[in-house]
C-alpha positions in Angstrom: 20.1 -8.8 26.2 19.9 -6.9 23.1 21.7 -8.3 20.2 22.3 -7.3 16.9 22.1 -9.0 13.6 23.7 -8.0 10.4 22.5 -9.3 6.7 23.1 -8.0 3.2 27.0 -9.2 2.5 27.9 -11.1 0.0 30.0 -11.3 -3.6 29.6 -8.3 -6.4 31.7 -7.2 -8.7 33.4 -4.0 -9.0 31.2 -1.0 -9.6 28.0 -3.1 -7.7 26.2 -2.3 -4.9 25.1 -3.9 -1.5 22.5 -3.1 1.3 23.6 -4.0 4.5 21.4 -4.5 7.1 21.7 -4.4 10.9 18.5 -5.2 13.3 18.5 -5.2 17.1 16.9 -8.2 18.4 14.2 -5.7 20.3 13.4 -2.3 20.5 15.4 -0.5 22.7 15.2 3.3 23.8 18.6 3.8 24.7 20.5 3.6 21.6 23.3 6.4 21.3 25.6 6.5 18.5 25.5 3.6 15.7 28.5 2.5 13.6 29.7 0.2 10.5 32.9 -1.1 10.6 34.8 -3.3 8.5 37.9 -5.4 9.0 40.3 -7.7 7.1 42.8 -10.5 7.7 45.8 -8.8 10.4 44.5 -5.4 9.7 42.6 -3.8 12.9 38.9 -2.8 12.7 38.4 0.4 10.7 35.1 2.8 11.4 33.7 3.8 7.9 30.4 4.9 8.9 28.7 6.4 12.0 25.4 7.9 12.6 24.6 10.2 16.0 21.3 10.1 18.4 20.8 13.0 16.4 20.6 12.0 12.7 24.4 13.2 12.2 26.4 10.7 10.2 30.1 10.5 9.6 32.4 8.5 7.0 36.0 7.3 6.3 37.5 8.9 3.7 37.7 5.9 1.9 33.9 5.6 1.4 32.9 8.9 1.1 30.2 9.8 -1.8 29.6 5.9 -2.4 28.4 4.7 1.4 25.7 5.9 2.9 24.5 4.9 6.6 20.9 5.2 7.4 18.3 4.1 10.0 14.5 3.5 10.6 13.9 3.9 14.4 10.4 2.2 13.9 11.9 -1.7 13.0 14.6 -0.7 14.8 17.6 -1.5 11.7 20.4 0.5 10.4 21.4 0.2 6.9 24.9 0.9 4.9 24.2 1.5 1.3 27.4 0.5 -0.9 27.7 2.0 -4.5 30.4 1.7 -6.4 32.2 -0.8 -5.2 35.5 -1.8 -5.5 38.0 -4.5 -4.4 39.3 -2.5 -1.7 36.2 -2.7 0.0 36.4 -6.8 0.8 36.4 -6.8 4.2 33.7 -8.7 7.3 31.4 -5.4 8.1 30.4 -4.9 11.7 27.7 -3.2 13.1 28.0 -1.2 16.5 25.5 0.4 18.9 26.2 2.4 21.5 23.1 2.2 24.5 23.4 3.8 27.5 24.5 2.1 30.5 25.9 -0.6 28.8 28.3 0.7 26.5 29.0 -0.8 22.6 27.3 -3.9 21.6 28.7 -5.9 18.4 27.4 -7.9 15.3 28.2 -10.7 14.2 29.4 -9.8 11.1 29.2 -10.4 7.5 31.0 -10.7 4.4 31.3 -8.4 1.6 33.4 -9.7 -1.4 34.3 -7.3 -4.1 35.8 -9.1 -7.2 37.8 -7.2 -10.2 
């Protein structure tokens, strides 16, 4: 079963940056849409970043002009590049894949402090 695996979190400070990295444990041909999302504590999980099949890609509000999702099909990652970040943006970030037949697969998560 294909699973994916999310590194890059960790503690910054306002105005830093972060990679964020999210590998599928094998190749797989049927990957549809791919997503970021983030959560924290009794709040539900919010999308911030998706990118299509196609190479179209989508953002919250929130993020827009400072995240920017990306993917190399060849090793099989996606990537969310954080700029400019601030407290607001502490949260566990998930990645998501959608491959067809079997619907959305999950992360695991990781963590992304932001201090002020």
């Amino acid at each position: 079963q294909v699973q994916l695996v999310e590194s890059g979190g960790g503690l910054v400070q306002a105005g830093g940056s972060l990679r964020l990295s999210c590998a599928a444990s094998e190749s797989v041909g049927g990957i549809l849409d791919r997503f970021w999302y983030r959560q924290t504590p009794g709040m539900q999980r919010e999308l911030v970043a998706q990118i299509t099949g196609g190479g179209n890609t989508n953002y919250a509000d929130s993020v827009k002009g400072r995240f920017t999702i990306s993917r190399d099909n060849a090793k099989n990652t996606m990537y969310l590049q954080m700029n400019s970040l601030n407290p607001e943006d502490t949260a566990v970030y998930y990645c998501a894949a959608d491959l067809l037949g079997i619907g959305r697969i999950w992360g695991q998560g990781t963590q992304v402090t932001v201090s002020s």
